[in-house]
C-alpha positions as a Markdown table, in Angstrom:
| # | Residue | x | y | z |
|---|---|---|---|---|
| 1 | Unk | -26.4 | 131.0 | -91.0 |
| 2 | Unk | -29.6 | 130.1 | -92.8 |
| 3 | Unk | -29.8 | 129.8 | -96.6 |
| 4 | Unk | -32.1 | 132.9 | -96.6 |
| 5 | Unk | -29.3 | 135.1 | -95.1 |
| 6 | Unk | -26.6 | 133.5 | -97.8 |
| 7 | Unk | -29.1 | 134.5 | -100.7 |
| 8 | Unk | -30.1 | 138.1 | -98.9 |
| 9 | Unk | -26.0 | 139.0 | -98.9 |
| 10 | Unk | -25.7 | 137.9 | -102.4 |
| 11 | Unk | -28.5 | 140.1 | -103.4 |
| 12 | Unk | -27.1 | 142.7 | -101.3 |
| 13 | Unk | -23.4 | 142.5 | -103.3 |
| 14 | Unk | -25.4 | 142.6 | -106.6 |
| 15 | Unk | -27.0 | 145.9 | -105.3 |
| 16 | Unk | -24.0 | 147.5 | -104.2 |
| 17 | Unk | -22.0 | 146.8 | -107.3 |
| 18 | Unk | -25.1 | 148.1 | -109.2 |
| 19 | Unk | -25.2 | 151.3 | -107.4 |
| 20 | Unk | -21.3 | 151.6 | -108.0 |
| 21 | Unk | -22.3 | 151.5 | -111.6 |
| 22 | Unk | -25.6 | 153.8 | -111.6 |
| 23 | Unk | -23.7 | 156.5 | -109.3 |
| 24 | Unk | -21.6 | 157.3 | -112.6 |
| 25 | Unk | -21.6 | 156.8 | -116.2 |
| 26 | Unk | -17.8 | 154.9 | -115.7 |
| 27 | Unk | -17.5 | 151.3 | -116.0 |
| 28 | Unk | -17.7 | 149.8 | -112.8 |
| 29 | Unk | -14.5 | 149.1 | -112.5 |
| 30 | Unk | -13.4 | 153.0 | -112.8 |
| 31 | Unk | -16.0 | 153.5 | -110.6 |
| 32 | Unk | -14.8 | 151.3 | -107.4 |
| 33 | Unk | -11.6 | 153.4 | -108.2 |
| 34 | Unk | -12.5 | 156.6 | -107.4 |
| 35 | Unk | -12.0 | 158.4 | -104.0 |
| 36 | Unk | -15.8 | 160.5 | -103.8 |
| 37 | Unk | -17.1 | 159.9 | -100.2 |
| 38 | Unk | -20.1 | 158.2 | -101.6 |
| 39 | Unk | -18.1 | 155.7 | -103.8 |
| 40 | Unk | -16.4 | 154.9 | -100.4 |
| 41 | Unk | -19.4 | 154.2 | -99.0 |
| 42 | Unk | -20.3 | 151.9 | -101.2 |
| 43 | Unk | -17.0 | 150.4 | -101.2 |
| 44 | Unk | -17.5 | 149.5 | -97.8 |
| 45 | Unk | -20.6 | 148.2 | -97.6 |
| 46 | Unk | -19.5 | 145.6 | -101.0 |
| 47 | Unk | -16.6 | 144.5 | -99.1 |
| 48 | Unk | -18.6 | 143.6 | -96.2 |
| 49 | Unk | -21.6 | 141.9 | -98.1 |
| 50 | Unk | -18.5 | 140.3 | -99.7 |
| 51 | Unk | -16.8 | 139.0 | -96.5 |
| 52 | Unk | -20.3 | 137.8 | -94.8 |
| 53 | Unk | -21.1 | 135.8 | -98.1 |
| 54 | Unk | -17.8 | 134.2 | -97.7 |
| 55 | Unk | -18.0 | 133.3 | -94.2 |
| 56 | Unk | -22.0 | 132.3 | -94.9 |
| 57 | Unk | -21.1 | 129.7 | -98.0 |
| 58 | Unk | -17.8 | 128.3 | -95.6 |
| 59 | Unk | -18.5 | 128.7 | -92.0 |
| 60 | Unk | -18.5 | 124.6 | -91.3 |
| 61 | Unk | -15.4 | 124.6 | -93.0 |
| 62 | Unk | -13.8 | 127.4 | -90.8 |
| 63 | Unk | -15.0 | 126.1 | -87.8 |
| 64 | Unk | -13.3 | 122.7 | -88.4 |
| 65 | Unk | -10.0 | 124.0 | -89.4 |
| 66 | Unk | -10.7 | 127.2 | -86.4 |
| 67 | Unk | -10.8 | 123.9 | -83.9 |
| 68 | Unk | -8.3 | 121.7 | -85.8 |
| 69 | Unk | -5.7 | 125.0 | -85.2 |
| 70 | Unk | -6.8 | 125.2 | -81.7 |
| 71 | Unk | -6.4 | 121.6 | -81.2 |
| 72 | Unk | -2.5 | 121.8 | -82.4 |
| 73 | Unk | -2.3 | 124.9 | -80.4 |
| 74 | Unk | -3.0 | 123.6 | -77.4 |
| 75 | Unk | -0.8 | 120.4 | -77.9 |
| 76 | Unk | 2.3 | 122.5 | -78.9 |
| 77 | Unk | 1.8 | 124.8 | -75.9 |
| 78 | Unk | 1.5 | 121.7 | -73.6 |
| 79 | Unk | 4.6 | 119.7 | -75.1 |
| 80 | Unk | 6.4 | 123.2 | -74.8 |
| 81 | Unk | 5.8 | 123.7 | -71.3 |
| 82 | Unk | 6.3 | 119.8 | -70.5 |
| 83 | Unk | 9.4 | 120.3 | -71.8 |
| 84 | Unk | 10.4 | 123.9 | -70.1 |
| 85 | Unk | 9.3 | 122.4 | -67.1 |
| 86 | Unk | 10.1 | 118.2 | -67.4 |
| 87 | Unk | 12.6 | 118.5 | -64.2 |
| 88 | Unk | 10.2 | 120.2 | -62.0 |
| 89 | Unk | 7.2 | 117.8 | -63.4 |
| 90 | Unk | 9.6 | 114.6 | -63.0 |
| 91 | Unk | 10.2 | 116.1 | -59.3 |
| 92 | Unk | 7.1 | 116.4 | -58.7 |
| 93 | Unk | 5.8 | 112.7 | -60.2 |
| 94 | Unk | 8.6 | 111.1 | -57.8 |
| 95 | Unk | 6.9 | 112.6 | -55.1 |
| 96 | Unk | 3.4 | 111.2 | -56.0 |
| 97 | Unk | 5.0 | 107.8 | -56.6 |
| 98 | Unk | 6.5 | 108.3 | -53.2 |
| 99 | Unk | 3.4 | 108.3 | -51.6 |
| 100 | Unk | 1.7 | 105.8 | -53.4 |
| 101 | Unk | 4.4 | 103.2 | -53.7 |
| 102 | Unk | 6.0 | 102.3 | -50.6 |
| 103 | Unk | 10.1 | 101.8 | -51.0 |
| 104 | Unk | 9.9 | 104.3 | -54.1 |
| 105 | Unk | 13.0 | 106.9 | -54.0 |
| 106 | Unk | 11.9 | 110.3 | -55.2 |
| 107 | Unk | 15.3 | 112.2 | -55.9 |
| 108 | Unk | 16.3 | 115.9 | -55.8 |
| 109 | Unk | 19.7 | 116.9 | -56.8 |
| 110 | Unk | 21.9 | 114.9 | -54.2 |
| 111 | Unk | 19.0 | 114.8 | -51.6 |
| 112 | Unk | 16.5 | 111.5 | -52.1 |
| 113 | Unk | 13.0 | 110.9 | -50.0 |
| 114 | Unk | 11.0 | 107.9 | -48.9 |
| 115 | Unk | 7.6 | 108.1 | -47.4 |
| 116 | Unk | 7.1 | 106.3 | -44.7 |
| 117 | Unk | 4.8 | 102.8 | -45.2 |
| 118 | Unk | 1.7 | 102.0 | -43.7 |
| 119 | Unk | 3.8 | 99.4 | -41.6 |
| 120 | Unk | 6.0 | 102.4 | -39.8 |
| 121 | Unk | 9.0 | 101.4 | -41.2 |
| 122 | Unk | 11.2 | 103.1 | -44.0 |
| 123 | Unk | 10.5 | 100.6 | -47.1 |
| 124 | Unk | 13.7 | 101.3 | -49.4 |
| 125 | Unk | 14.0 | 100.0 | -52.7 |
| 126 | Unk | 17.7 | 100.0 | -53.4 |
| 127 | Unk | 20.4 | 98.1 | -55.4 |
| 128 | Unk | 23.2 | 96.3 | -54.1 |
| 129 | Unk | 25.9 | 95.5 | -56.8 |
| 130 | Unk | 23.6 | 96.7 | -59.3 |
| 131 | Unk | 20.5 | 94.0 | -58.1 |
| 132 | Unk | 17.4 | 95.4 | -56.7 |
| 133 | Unk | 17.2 | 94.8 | -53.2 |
| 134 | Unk | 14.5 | 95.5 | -51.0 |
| 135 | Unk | 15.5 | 96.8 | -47.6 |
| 136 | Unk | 13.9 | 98.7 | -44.4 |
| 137 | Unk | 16.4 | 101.2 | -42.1 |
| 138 | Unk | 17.8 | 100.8 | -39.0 |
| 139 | Unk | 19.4 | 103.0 | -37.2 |
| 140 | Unk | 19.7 | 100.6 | -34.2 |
| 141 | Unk | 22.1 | 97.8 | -36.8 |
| 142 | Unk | 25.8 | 99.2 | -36.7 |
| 143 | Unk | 25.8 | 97.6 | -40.7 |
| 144 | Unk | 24.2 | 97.2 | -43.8 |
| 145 | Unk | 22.6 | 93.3 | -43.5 |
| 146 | Unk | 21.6 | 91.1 | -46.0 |
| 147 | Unk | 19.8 | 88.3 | -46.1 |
| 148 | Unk | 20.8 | 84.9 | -47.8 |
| 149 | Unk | 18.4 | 85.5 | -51.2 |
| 150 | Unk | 19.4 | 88.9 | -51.2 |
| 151 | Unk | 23.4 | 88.0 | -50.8 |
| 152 | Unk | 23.0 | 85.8 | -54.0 |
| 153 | Unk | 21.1 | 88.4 | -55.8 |
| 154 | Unk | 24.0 | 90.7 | -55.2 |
| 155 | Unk | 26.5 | 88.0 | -56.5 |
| 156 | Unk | 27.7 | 87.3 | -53.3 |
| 157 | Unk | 30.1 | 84.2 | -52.9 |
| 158 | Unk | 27.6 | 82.6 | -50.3 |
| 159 | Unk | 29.0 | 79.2 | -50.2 |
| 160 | Unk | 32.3 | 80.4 | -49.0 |
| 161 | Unk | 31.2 | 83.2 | -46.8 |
| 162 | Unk | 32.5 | 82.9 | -42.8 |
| 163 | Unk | 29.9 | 83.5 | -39.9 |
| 164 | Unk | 32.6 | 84.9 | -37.8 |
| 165 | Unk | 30.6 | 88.2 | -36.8 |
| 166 | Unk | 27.6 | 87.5 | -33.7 |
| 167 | Unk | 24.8 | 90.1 | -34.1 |
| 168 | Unk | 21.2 | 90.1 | -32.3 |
| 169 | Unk | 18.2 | 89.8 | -34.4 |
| 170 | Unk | 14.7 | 90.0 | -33.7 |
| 171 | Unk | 15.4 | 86.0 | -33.0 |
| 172 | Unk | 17.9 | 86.5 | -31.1 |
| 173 | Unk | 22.0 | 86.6 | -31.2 |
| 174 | Unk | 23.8 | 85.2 | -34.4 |
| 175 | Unk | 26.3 | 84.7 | -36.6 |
| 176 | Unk | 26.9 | 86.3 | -39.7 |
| 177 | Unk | 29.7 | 86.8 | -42.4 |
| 178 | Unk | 31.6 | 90.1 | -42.9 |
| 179 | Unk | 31.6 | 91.5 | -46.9 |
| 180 | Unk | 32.2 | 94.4 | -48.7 |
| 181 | Unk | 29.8 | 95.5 | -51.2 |
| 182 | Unk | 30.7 | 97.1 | -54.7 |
| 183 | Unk | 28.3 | 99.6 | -54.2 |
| 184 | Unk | 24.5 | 100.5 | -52.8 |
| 185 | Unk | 22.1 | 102.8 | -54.9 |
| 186 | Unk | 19.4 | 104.8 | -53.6 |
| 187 | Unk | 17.9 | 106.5 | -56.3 |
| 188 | Unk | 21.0 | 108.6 | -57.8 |
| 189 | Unk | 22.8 | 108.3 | -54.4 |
| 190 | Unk | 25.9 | 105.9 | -54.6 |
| 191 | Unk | 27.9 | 104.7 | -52.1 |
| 192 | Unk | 30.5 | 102.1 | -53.0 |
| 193 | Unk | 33.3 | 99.4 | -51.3 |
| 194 | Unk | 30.2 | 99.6 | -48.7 |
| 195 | Unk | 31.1 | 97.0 | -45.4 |
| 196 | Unk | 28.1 | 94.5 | -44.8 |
| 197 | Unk | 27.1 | 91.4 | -43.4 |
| 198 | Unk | 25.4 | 88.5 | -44.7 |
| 199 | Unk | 22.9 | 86.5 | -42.1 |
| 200 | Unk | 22.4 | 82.8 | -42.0 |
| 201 | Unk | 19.9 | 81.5 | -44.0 |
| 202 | Unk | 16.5 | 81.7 | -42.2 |
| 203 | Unk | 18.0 | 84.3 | -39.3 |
| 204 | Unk | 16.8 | 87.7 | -41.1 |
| 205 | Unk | 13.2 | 89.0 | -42.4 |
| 206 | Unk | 14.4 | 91.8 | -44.3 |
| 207 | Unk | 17.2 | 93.6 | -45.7 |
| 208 | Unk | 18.8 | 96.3 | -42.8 |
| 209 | Unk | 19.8 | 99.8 | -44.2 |
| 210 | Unk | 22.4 | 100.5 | -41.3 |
| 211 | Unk | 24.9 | 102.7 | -40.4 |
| 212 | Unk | 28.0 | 101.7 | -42.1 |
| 213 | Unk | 26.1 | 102.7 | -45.2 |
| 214 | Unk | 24.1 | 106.1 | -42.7 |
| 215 | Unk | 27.5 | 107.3 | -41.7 |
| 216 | Unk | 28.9 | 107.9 | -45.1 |
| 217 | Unk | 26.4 | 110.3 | -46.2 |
| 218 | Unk | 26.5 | 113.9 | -45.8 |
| 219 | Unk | 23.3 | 113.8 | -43.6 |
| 220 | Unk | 20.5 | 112.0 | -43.0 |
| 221 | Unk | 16.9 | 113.0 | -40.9 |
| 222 | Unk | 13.6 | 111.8 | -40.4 |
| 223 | Unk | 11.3 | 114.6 | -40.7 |
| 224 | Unk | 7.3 | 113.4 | -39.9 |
| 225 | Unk | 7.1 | 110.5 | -42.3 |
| 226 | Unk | 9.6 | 111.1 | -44.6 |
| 227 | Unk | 13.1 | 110.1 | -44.8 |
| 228 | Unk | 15.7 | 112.3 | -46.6 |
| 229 | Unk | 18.9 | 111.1 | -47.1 |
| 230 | Unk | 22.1 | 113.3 | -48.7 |
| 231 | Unk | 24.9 | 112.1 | -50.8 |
| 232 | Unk | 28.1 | 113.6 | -50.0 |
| 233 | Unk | 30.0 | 116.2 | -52.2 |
């Protein structure tokens, strides 16, 4: 508003109050006490000169604090619904992660799900005696293997292990040792006393996720890319 309206609604208040005043020989405070049609009138029309001066001579300062409460308003209705909804929305960033980050776990209740990578294979990023340990399924290896690096990330004794078991790898058949892991973590799936085998150093690319581990759970499927795996009651 422009400083010729804020001067017009003061000279309109000045007018009404003098009307209240010449409408009656009463003060003018007896006068906005009566209850005469006209004095209501009147009455009316102060209150709004009154209310429009107001809002004239403080408008900037109402808008700041009208879009300061807004601000607040909006934050408090967002941190209320993040936190009415924070399982769904943490569901639903695992899934994103999923599919950007290959190996990444998204976890629902006792089912977890890995995107497949641009590779083909089933990146999984698990933990074997509490170590994180990168590994890729196979349904074709009859147990979990593990390389030597991974083995020794797990805590595995490998300077005592025996190479008594043969397996084939990708280069061909060897030895490996029999061991029995404390436990394998897949997101919040946990499987523990897990058999294994540990390959000869320089005999395995990656980490197998096989089926001595497969075979424990509930279920497992491959649906399209995605691999959902399900812990059992």
């Amino acid at each position: 508003m422009s400083r010729r309206l804020t001067w017009s609604l003061l000279i309109a208040v000045v007018l009404s109050i003098a009307a209240l005043i010449a409408t009656t020989d009463r003060d003018a405070i007896a006068t906005v006490l009566r209850h005469d049609s006209g004095a209501v009138v009147i009455r009316v029309i102060l209150l709004l000169c009154v209310a429009a001066l107001f809002v004239a001579m403080y408008r900037e300062r109402f808008a700041k604090a009208f879009e300061a409460l807004l601000f607040w308003a909006v934050i408090g209705l967002l941190l209320i619904v993040g936190y009415s909804y924070r399982f769904e929305l943490r569901d639903v960033g695992d899934r994103v992660l999923a599919e950007l980050v290959p190996g990444h776990v998204a976890s629902h209740g006792q089912d977890v799900e890995v995107v497949r990578s641009r590779g083909g294979d089933f990146a999984v990023s698990a933990r074997v005696n509490g170590a994180r340990v990168p590994m890729v399924l196979d349904s074709g290896a009859s147990s979990v293997v593990l390389t030597q690096e991974a083995a020794k990330a797990a805590g595995l004794p490998i300077e005592v292990l025996n190479y008594t078991v043969t397996v084939d790898t990708a280069n061909g058949r060897t030895k490996a040792a029999p061991v029995t892991l404390d436990r394998i973590e897949i997101g919040k799936l946990t499987e523990r006393a897990v058999p294994a085998l540990v390959a000869q150093a320089g005999e395995l690319k990656h980490n197998l996720l096989g089926m001595s581990f497969l075979n424990r759970l509930q279920s497992w499927e491959v649906r399209g890319d995605t691999l959902r795996l399900r812990a059992t009651p």
